[in-house]
N, C-alpha and C positions, 0 to 999 in steps of 0.2 A: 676441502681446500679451496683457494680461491681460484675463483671464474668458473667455478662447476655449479649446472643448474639443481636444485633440490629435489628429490626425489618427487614425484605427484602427489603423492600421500600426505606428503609432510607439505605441499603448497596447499592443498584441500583442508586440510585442517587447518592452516592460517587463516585462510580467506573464511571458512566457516566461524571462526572467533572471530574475525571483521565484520561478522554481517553480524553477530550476534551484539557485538561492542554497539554496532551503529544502532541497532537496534534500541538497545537499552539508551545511548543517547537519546535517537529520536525520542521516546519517549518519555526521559528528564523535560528534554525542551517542550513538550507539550503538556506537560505537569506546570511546566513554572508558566506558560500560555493561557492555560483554560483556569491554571490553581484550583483543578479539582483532578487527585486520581480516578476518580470514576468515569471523567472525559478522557483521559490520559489513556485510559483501559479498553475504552470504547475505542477507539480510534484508534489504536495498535492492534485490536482486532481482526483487523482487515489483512493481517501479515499474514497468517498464515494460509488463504486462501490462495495469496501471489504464491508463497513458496508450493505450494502444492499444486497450483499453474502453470507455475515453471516446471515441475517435474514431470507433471504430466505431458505437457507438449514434448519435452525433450525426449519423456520416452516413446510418445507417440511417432516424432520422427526416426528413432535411433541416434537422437544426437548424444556425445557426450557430454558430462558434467565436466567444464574448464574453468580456463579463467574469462574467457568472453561468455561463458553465459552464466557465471555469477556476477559477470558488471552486467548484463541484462536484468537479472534479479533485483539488484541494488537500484538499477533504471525502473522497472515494474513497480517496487516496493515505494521508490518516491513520487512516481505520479498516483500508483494508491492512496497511499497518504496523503496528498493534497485536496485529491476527491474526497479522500473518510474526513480533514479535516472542514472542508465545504462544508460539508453535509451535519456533521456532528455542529457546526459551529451557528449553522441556521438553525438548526431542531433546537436546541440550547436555550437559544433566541424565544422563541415562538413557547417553549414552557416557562421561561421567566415571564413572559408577558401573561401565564395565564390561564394557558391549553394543558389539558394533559399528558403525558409524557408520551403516550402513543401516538396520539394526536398530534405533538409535533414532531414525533419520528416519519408518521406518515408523510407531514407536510413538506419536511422537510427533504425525502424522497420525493415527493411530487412536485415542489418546486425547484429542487437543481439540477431535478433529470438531466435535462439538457444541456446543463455546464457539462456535466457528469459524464454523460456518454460523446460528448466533441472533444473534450480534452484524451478519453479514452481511443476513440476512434479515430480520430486526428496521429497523437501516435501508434497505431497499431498500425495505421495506411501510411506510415514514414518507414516503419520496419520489417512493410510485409518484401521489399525489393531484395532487402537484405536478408531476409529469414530464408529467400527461396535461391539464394547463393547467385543473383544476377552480379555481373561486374568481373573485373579480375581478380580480385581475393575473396571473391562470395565464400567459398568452403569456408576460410579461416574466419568470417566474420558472420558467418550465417548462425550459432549458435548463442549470439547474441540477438539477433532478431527473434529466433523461434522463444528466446525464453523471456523476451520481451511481453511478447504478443501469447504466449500461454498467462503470463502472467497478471496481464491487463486484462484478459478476457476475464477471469475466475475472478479478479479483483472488482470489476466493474458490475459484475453478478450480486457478488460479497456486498459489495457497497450500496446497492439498491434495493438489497432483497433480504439480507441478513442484518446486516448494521442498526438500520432502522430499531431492527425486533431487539438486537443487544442494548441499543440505546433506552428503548422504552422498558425492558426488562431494569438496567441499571440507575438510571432517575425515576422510577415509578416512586419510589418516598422519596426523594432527594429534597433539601431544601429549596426556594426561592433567594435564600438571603445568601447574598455575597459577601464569600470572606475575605473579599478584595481589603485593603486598609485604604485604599482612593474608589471606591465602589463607583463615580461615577466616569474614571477614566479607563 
């Protein structure tokens, strides 16, 4: 009937088809970005590390699984992807120029460290107030911090330490030649 809230169940399975939709988005839009699935694949990799981030902080605290800390996940999952895209989009770089794939997986880990881990750190140290329930609505709002900050941590591990190695695993034959139709824009 109307004005009655839906059962939790039936709210968890929506938002779990949300995250999965946005998912498969993100990764259209970085297929028509890189116009390679094997960049596309590389870089969506990094999902499941946040979600398994998030769930471990949550269980770690006893928080529950809501709807504040699946917008924490959707939060985690897009500052991942910015970093897997960094990262992936410099390595890319450095093997068209030349270097082997691993070679510029590694470099490209060793050169954006630092974006990598400020953009990481930068928000983990904005959601740690709220993860620890400070404020007047901390309870209602702290499981979006904890699943923030599970999710950045495992993400930002994923993206330095793993990605790299997926990377150089999946363009080890890849071509140089771009199947751009304007290759030099």
């Amino acid at each position: 009937t109307r004005g009655q809230i839906p059962p939790l169940r039936q709210m968890q399975s929506g938002l779990t088809v949300g995250l999965g939709l946005a998912i498969v988005a993100v990764f259209l839009l970085l297929t028509a970005n890189f116009q390679s699935l094997r960049l596309a694949l590389v870089t969506v990799s990094t999902v499941p590390a946040v979600i398994a981030g998030v769930a471990l902080m949550l269980l770690a605290t006893g928080t529950t699984l809501n709807i504040q800390s699946f917008i924490g996940a959707i939060m985690a999952i897009g500052v991942a992807m910015a970093n897997a895209i960094l990262l992936v989009t410099f390595a890319e770089e450095r093997r068209r120029e030349g270097l082997p794939a691993a070679e510029a997986a590694a470099t490209g880990a060793a050169s954006r460290l630092r974006a990598i881990l400020m953009t990481s750190c930068a928000m983990i140290a904005g959601m740690l107030p709220m993860a620890l329930a400070f404020g007047e609505s901390g309870q209602q709002n702290a499981p979006l911090g904890r699943a923030v900050i599970g999710g950045l941590l495992a993400a930002t591990a994923a993206t330095l330490f793993v990605l790299p190695t997926i990377f150089a695993i999946m363009q080890r034959r890849a071509s140089v030649a771009t199947s751009s139709l304007m290759p030099k824009e």
